[in-house]
PDB file of N, CA, C and O in Angstrom:
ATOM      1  N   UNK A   1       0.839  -1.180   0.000  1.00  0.00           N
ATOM      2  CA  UNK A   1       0.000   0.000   0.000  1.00  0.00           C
ATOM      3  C   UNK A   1       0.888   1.248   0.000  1.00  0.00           C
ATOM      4  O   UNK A   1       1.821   1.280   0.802  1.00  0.00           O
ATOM      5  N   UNK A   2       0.677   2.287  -0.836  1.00  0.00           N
ATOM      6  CA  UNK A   2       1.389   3.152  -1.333  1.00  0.00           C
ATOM      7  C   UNK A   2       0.642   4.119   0.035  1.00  0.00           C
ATOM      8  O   UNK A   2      -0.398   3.904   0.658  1.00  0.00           O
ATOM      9  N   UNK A   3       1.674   5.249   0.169  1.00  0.00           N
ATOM     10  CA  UNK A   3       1.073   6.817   1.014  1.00  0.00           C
ATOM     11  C   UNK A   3       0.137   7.185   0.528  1.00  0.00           C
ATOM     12  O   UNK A   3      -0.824   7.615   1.167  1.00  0.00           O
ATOM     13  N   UNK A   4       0.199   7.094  -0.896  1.00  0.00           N
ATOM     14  CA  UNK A   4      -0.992   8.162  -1.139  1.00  0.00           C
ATOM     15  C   UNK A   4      -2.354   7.372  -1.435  1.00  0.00           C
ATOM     16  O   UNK A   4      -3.299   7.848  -2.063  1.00  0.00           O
ATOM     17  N   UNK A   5      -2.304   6.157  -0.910  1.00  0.00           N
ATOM     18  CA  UNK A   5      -3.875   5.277  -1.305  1.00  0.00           C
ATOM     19  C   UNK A   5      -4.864   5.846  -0.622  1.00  0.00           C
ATOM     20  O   UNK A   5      -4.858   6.160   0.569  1.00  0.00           O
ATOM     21  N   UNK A   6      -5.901   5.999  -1.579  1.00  0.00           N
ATOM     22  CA  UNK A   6      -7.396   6.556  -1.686  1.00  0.00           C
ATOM     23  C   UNK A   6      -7.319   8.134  -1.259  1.00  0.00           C
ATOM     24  O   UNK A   6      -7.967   8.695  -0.375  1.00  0.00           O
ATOM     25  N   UNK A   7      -6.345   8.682  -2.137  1.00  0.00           N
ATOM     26  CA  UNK A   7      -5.991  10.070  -2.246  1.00  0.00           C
ATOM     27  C   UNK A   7      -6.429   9.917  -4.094  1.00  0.00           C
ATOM     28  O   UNK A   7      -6.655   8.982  -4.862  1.00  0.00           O
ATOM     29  N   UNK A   8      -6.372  11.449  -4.190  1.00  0.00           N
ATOM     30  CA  UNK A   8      -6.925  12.006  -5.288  1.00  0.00           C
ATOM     31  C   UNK A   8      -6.056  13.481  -5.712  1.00  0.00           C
ATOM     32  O   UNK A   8      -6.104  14.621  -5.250  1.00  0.00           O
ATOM     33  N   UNK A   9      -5.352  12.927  -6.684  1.00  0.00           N
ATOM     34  CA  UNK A   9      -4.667  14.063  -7.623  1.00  0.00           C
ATOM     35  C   UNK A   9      -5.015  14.779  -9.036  1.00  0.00           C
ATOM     36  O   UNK A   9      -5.371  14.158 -10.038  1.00  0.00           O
ATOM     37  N   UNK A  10      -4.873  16.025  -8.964  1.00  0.00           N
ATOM     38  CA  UNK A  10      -5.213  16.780 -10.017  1.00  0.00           C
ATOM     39  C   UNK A  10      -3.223  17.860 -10.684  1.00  0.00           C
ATOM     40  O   UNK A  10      -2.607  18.899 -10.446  1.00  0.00           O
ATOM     41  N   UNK A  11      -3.133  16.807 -11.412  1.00  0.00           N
ATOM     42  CA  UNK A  11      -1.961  17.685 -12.335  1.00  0.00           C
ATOM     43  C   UNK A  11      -2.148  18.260 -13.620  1.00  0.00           C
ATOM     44  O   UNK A  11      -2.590  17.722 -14.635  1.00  0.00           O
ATOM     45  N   UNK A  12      -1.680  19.639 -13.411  1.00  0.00           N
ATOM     46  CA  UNK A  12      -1.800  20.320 -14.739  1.00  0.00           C
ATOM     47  C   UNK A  12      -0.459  20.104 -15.584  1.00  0.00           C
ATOM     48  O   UNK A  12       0.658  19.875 -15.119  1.00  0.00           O
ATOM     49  N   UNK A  13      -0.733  20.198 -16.611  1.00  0.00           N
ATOM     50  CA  UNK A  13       0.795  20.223 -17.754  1.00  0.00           C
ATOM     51  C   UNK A  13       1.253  18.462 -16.922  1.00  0.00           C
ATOM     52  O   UNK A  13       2.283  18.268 -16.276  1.00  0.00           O
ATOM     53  N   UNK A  14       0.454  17.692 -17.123  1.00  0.00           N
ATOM     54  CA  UNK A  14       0.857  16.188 -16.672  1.00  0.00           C
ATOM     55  C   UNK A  14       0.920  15.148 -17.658  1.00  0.00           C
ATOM     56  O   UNK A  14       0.773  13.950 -17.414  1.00  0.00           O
ATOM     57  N   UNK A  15       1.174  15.721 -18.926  1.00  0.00           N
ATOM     58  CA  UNK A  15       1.415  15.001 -20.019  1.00  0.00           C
ATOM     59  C   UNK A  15       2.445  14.826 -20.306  1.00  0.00           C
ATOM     60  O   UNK A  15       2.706  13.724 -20.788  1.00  0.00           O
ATOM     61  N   UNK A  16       3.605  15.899 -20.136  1.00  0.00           N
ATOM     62  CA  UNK A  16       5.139  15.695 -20.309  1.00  0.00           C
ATOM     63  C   UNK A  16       6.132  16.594 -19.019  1.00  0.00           C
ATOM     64  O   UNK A  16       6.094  17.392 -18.083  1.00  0.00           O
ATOM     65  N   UNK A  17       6.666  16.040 -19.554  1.00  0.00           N
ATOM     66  CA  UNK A  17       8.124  16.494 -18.072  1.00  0.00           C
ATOM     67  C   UNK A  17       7.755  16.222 -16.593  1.00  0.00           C
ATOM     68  O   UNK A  17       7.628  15.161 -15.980  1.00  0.00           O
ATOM     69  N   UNK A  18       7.617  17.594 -16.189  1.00  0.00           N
ATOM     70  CA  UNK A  18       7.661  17.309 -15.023  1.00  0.00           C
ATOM     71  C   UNK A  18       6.416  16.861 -14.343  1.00  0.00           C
ATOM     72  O   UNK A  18       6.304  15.968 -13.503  1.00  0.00           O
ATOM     73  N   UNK A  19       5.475  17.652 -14.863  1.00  0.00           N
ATOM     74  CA  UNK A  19       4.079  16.941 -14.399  1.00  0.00           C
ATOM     75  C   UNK A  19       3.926  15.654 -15.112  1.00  0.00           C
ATOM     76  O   UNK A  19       3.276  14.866 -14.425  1.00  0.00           O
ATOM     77  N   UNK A  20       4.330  15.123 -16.350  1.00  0.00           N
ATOM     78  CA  UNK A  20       4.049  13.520 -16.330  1.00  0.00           C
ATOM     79  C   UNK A  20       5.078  12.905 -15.067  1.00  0.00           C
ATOM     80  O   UNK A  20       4.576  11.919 -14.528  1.00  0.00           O
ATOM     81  N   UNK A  21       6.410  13.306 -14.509  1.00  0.00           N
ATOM     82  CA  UNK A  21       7.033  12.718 -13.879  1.00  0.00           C
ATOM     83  C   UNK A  21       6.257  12.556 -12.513  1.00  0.00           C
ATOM     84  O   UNK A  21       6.138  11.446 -11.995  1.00  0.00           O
ATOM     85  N   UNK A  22       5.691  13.793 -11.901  1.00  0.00           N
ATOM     86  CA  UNK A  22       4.703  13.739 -10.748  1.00  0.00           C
ATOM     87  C   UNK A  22       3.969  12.940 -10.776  1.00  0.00           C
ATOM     88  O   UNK A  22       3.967  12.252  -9.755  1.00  0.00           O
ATOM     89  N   UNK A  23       2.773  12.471 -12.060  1.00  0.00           N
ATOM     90  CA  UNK A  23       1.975  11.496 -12.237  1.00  0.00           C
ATOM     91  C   UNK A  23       2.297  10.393 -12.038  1.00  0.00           C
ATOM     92  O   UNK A  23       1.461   9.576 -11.650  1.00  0.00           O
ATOM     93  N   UNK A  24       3.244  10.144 -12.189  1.00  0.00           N
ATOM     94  CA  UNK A  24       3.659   8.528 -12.495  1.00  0.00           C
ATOM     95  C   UNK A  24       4.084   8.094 -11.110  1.00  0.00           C
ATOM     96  O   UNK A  24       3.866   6.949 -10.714  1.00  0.00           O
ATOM     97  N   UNK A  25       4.915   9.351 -10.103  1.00  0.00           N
ATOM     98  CA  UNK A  25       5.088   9.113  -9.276  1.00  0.00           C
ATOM     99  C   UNK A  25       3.874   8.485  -7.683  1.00  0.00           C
ATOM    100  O   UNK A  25       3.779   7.625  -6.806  1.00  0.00           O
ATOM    101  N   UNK A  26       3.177   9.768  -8.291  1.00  0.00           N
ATOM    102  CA  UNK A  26       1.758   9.473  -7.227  1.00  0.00           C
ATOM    103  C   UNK A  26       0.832   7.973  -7.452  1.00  0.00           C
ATOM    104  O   UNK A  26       0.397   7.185  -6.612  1.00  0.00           O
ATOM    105  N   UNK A  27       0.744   7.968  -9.045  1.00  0.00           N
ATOM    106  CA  UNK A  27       0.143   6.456  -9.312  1.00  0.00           C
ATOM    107  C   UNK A  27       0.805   5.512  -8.502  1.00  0.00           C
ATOM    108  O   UNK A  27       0.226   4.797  -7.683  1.00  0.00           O
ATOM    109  N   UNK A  28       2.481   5.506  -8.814  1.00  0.00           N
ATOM    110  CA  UNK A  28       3.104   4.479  -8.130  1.00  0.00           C
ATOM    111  C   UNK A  28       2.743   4.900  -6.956  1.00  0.00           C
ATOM    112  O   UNK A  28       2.523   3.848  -6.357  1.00  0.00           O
ATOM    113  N   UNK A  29       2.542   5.741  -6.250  1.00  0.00           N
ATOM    114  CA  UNK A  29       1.943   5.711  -4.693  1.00  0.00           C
ATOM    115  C   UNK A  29       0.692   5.226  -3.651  1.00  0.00           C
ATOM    116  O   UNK A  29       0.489   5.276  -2.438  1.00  0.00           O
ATOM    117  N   UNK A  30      -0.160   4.630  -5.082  1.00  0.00           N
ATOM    118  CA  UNK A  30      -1.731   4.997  -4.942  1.00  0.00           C
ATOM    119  C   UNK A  30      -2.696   5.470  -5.633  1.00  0.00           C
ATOM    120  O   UNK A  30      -3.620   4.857  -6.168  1.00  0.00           O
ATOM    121  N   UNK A  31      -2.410   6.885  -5.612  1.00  0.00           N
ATOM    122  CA  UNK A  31      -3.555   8.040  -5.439  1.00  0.00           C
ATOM    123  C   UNK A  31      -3.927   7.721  -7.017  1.00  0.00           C
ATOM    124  O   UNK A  31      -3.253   7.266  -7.941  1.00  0.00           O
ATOM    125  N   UNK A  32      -5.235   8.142  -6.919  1.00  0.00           N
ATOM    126  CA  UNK A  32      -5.797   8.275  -8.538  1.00  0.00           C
ATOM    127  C   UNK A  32      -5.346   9.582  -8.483  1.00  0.00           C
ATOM    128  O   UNK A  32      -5.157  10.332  -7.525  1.00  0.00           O
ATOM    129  N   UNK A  33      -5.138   9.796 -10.266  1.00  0.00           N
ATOM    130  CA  UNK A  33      -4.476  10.927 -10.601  1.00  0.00           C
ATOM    131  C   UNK A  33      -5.623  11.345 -11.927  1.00  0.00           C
ATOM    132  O   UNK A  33      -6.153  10.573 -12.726  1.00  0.00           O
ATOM    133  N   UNK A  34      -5.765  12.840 -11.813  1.00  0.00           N
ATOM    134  CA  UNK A  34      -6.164  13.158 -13.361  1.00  0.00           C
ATOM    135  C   UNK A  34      -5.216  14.318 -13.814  1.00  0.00           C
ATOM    136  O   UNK A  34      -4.790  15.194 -13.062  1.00  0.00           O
ATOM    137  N   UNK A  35      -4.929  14.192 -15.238  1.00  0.00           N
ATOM    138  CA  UNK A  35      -3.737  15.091 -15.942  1.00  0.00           C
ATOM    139  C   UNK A  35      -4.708  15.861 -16.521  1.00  0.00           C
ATOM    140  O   UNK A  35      -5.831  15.394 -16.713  1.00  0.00           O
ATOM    141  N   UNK A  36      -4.299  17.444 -16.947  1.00  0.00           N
ATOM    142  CA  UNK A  36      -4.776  17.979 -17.867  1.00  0.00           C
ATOM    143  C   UNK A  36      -3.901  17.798 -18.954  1.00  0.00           C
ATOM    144  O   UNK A  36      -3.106  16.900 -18.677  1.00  0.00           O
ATOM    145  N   UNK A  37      -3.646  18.419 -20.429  1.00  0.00           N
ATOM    146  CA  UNK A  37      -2.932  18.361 -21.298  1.00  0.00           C
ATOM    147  C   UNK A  37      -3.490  19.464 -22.314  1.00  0.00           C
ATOM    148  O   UNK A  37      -4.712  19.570 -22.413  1.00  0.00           O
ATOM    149  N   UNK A  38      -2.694  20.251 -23.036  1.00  0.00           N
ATOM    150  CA  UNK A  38      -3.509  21.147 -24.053  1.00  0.00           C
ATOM    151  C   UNK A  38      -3.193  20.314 -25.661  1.00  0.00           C
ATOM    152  O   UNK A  38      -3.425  20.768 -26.781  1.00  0.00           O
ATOM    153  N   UNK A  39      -2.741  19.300 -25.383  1.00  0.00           N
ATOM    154  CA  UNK A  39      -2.511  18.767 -26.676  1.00  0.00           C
ATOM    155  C   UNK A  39      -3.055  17.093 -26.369  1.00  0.00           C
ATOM    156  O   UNK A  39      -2.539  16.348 -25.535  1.00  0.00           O
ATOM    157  N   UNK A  40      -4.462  16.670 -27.458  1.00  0.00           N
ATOM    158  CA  UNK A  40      -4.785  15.240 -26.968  1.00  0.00           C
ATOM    159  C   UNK A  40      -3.385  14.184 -27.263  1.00  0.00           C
ATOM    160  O   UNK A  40      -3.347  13.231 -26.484  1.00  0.00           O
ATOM    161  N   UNK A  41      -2.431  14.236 -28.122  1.00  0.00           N
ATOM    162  CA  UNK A  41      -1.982  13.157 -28.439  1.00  0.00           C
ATOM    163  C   UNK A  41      -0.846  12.749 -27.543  1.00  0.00           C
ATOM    164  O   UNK A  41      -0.667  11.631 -27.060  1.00  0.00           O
ATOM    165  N   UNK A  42       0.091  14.107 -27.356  1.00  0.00           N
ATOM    166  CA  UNK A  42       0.738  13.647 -26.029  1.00  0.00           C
ATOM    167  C   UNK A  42       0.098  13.081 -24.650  1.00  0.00           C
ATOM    168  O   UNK A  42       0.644  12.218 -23.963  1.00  0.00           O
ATOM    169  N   UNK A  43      -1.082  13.667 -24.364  1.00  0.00           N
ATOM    170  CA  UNK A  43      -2.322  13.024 -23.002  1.00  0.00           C
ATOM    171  C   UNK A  43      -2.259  11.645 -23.276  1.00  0.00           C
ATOM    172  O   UNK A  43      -1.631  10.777 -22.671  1.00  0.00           O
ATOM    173  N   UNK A  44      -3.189  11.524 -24.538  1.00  0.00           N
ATOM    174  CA  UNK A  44      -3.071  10.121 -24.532  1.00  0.00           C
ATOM    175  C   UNK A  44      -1.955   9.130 -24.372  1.00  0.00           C
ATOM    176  O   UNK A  44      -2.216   7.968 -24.057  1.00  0.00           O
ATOM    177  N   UNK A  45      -0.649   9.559 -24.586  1.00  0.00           N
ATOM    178  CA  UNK A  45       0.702   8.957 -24.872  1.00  0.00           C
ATOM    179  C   UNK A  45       0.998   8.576 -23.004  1.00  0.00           C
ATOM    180  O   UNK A  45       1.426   7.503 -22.580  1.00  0.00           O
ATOM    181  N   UNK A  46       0.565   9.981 -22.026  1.00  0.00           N
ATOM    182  CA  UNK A  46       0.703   9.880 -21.296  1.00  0.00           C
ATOM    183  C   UNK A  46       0.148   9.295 -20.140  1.00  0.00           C
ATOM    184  O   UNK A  46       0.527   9.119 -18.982  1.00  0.00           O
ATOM    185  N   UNK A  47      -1.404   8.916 -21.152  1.00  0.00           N
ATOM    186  CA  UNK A  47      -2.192   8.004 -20.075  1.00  0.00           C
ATOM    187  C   UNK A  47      -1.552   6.318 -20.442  1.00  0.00           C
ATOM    188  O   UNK A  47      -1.582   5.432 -19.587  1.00  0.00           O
ATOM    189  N   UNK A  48      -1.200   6.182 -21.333  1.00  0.00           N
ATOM    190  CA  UNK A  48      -0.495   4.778 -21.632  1.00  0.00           C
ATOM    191  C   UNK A  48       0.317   4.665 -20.992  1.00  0.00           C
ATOM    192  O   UNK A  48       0.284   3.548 -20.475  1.00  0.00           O
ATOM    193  N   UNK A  49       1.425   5.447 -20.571  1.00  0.00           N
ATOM    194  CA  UNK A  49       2.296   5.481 -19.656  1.00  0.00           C
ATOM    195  C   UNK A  49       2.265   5.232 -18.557  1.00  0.00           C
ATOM    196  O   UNK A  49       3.129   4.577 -17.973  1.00  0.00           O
ATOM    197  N   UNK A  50       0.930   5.861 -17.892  1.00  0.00           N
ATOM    198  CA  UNK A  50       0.511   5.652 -16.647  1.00  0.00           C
ATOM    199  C   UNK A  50       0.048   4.026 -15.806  1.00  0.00           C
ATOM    200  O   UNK A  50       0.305   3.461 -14.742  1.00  0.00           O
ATOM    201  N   UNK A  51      -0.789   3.760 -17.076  1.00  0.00           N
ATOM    202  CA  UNK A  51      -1.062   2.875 -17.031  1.00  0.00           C
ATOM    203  C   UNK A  51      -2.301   2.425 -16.529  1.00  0.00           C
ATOM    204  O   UNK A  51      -2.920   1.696 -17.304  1.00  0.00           O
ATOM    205  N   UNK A  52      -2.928   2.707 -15.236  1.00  0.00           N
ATOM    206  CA  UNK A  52      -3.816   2.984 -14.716  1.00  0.00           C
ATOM    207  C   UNK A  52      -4.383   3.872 -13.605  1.00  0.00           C
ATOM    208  O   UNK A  52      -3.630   4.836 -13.464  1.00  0.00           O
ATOM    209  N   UNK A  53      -5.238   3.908 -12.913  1.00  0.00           N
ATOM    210  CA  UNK A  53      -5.488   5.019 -11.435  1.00  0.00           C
ATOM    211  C   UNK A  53      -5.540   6.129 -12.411  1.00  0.00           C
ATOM    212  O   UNK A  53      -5.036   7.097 -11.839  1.00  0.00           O
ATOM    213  N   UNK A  54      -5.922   6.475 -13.661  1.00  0.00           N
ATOM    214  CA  UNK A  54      -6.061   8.283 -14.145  1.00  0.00           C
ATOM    215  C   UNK A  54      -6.852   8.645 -14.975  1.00  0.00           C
ATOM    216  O   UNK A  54      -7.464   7.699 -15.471  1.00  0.00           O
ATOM    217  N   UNK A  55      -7.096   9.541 -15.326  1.00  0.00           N
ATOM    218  CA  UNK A  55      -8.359  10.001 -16.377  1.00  0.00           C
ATOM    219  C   UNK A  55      -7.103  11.389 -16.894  1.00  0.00           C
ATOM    220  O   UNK A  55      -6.192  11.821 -16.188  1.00  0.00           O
ATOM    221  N   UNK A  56      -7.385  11.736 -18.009  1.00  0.00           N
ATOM    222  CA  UNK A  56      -7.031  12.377 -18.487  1.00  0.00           C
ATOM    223  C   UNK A  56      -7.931  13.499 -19.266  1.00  0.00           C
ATOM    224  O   UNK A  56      -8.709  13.043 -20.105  1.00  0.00           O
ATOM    225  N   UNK A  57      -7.911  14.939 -19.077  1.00  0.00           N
ATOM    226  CA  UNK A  57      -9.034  15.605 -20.021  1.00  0.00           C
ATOM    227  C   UNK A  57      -8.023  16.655 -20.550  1.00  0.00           C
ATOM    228  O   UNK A  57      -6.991  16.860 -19.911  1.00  0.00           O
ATOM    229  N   UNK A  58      -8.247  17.225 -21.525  1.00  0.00           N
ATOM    230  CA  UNK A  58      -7.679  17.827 -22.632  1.00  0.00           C
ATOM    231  C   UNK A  58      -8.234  19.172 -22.490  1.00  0.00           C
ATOM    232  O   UNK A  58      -9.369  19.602 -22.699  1.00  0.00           O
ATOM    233  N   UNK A  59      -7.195  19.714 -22.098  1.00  0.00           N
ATOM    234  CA  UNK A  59      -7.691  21.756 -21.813  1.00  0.00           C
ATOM    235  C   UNK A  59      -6.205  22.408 -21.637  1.00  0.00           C
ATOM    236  O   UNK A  59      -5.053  22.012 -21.462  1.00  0.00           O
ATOM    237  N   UNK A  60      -6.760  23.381 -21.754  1.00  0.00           N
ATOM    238  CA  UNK A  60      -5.628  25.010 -20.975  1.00  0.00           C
ATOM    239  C   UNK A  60      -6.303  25.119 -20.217  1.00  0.00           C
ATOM    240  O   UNK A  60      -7.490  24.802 -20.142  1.00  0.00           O
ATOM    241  N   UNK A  61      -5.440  25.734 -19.325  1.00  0.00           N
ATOM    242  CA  UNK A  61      -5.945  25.629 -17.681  1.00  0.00           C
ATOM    243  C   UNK A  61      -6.045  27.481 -17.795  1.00  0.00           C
ATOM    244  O   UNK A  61      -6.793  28.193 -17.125  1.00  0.00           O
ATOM    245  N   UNK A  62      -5.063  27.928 -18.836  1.00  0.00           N
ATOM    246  CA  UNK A  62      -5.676  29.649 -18.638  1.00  0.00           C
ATOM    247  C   UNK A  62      -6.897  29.724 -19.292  1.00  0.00           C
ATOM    248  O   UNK A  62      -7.148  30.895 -19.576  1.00  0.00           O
ATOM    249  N   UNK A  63      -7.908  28.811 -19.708  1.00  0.00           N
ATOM    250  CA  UNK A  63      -8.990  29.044 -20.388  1.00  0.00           C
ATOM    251  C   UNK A  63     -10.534  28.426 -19.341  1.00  0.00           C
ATOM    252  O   UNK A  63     -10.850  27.238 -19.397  1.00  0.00           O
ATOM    253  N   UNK A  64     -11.149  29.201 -18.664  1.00  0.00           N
ATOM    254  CA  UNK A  64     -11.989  28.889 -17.684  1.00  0.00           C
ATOM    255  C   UNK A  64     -12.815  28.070 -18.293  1.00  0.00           C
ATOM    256  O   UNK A  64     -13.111  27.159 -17.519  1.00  0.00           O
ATOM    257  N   UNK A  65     -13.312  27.967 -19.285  1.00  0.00           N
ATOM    258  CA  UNK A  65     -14.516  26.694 -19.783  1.00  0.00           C
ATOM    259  C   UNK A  65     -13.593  25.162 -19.739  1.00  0.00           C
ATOM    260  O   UNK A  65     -14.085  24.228 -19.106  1.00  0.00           O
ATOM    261  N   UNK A  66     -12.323  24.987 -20.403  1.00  0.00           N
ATOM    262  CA  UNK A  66     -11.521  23.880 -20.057  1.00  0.00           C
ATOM    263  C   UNK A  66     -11.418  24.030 -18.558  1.00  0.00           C
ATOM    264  O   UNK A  66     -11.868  22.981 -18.097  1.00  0.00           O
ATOM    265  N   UNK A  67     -11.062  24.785 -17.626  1.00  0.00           N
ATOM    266  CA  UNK A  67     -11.155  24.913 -16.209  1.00  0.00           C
ATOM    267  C   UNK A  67     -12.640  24.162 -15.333  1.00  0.00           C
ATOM    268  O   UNK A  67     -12.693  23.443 -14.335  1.00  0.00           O
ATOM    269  N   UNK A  68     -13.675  24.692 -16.194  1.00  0.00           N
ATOM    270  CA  UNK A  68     -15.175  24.212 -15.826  1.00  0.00           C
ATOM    271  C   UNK A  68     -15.121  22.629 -16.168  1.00  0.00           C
ATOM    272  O   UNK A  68     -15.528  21.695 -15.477  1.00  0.00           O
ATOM    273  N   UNK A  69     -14.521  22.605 -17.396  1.00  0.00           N
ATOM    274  CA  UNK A  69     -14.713  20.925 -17.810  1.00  0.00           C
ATOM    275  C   UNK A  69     -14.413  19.798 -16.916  1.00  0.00           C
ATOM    276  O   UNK A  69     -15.080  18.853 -16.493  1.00  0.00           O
ATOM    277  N   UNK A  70     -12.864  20.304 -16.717  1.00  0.00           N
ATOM    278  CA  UNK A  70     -11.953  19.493 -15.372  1.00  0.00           C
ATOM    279  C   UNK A  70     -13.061  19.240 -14.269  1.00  0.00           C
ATOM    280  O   UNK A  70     -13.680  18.205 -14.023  1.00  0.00           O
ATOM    281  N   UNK A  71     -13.109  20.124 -13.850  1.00  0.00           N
ATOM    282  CA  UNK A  71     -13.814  20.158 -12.347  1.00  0.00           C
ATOM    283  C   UNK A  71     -15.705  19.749 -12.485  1.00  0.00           C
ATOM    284  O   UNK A  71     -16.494  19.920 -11.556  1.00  0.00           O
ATOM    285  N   UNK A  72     -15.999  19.318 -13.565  1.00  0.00           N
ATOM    286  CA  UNK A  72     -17.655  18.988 -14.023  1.00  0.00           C
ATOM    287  C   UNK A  72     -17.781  18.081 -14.819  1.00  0.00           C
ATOM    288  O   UNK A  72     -18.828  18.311 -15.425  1.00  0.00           O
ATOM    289  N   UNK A  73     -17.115  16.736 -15.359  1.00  0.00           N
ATOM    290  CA  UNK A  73     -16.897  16.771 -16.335  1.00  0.00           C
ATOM    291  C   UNK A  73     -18.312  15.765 -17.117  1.00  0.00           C
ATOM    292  O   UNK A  73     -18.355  15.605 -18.337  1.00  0.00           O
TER     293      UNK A  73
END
């Protein structure tokens, strides 16, 4: 059992670098994770990666309707 089991993460820019590195880290911890991404194909690249525990939704986070989506979806 990982620290972060039955925790719940929200990473932005979690498709590449450093926020995919965070993701991967917390999965391996547990926690379900969801990534945003402003580009679907890297997201998707990065939910394969993950593997499981994540949802992934496709926005800019400076754009409040992708902001609404995340948080409603």
């Amino acid at each position: 059992m990982g620290r972060l089991q039955g925790k719940v993460a929200v990473i932005t820019g979690g498709s590449t670098g450093i926020g995919l590195a965070a993701a991967k880290l917390f999965v391996r911890e547990g926690a379900y994770v969801f990534i945003t991404g402003r580009r679907q194909k890297e997201l998707d690249e990065a939910l394969k990666a993950l593997g499981s525990n994540d949802t992934g939704v496709q926005g800019d986070v400076t754009k409040l309707a992708d902001l609404d989506r995340l948080i409603r979806p």
